[in-house]
C-alpha positions as CSV (number, residue, x, y, z in Angstrom):
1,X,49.1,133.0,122.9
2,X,52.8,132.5,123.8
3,X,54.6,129.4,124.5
4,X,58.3,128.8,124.9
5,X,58.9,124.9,125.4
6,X,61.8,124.0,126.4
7,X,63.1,119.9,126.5
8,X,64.0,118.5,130.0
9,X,65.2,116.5,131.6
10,X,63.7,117.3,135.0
11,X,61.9,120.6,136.1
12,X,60.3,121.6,138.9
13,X,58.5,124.2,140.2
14,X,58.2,125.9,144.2
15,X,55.9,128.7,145.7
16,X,56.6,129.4,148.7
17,X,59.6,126.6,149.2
18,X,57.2,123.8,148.4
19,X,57.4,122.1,145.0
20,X,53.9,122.0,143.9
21,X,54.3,121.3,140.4
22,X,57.7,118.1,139.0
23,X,58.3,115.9,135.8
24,X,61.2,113.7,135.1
25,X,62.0,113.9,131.1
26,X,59.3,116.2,129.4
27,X,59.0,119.7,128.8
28,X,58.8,122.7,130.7
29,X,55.8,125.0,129.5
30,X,56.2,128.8,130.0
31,X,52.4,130.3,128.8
32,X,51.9,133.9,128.3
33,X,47.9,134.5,127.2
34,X,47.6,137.3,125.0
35,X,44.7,139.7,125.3
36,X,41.8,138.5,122.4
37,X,42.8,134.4,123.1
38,X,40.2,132.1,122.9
39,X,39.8,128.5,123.4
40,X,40.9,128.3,119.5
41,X,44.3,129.9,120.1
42,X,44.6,126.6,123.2
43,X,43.4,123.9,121.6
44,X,45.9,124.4,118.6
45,X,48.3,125.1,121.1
46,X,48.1,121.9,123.0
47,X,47.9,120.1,119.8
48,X,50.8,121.3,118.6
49,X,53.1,120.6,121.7
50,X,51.6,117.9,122.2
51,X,52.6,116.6,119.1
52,X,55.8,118.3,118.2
53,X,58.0,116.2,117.2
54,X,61.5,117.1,119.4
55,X,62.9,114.0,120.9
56,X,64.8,111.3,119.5
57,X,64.0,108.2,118.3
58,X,65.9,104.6,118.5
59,X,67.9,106.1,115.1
60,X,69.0,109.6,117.4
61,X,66.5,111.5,114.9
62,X,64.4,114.4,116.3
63,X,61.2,112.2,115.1
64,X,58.9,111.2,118.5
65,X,57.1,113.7,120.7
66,X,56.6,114.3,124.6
67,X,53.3,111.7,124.0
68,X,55.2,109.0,122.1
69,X,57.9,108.9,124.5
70,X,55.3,109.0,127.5
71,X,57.0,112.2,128.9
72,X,55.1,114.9,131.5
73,X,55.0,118.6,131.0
74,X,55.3,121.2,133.7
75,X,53.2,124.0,132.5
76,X,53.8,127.3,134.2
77,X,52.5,131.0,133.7
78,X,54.6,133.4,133.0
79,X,52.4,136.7,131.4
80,X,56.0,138.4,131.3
81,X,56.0,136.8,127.9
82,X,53.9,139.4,126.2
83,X,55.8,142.1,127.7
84,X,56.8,145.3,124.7
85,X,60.3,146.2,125.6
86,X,60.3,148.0,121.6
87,X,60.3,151.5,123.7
88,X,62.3,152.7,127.1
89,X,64.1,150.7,129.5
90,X,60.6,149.2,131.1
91,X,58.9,146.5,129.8
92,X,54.9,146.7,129.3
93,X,52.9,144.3,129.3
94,X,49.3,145.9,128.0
95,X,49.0,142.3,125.3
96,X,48.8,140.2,128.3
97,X,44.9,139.3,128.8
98,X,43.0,140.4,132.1
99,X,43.8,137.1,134.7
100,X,40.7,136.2,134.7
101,X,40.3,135.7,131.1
102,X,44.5,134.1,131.2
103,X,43.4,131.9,134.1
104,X,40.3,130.3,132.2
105,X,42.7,129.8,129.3
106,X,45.2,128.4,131.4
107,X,43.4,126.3,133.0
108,X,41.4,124.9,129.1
109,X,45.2,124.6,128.1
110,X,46.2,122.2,131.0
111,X,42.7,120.2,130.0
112,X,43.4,120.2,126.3
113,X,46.7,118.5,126.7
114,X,45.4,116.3,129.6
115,X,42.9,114.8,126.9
116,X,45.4,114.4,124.6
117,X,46.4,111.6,126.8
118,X,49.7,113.6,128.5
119,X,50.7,113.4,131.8
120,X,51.0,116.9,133.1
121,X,52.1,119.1,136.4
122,X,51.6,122.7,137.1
123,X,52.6,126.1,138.7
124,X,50.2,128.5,140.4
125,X,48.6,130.9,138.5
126,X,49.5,134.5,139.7
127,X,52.2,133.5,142.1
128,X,55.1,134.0,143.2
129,X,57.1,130.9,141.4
130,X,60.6,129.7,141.7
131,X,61.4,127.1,138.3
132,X,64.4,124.9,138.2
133,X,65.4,122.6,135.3
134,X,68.1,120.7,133.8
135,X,67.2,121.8,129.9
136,X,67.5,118.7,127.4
137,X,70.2,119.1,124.1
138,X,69.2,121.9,125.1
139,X,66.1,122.2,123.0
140,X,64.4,125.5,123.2
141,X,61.5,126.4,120.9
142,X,58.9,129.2,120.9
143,X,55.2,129.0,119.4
144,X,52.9,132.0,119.1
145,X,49.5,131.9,117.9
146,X,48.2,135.4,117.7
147,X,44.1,135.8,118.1
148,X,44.1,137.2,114.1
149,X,46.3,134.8,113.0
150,X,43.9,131.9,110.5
């Protein structure tokens, strides 16, 4: 499992010219379910965002996370993430699990986060999804969690 997080201060997200998914200050969530991902792989996933410690406190220290500042997260699927671009000029994508199996997970990583007690809005999985956000410091950070990995 693939995550790139990045720290916002608004995103959004539109299928079809209608926002179906916003947050004010949060993060942004691309996912990308790798093939072999199991509810494992999510729940330490959504732990780890959920407590990651990237925003700044009272002192300007990178010390509180999305939960202790009471910020949202826009999670959005994005299986492009897993995509082998080590040979030729096009990109394949065989890591990325089946959708039905990245769906489920998907969907068990929205709930894992929602129980953590964080506010959270999301794309549509499989569509066709226009993303728009005004990045944060900016703060980017990518977290992988590979099905082998202990």
């Amino acid at each position: 499992m693939k995550a790139v997080i990045q720290r916002v201060q608004s995103a959004k997200v539109e299928v079809d010219n209608q926002t179906i998914g916003a947050i004010e200050a949060g993060l942004l969530v691309l996912l990308g379910v790798e093939n072999g991902d199991t509810p494992a792989e999510v729940q330490w996933l959504a732990e780890k965002i959920g407590h990651l410690r990237i925003f700044e406190d009272a002192a300007g220290k990178m010390n509180d996370s999305v939960k202790d500042t009471a910020g949202s997260i826009l999670i959005v699927s994005q299986f492009t993430l897993l995509a082998d671009c080590r040979r030729g000029r096009r990109p394949a994508f065989t890591d990325a699990a089946e959708p039905e199996l990245a769906n489920r997970l998907y969907i068990d990583f929205q709930e894992a986060l929602k129980s953590l007690g964080i506010s959270i809005e999301t794309g549509k999985f499989g569509a066709d999804m226009q993303v728009t956000l005004v990045n944060d410091g900016p703060v980017t950070i990518i977290l992988e969690k590979s099905p082998n990995e202990k």
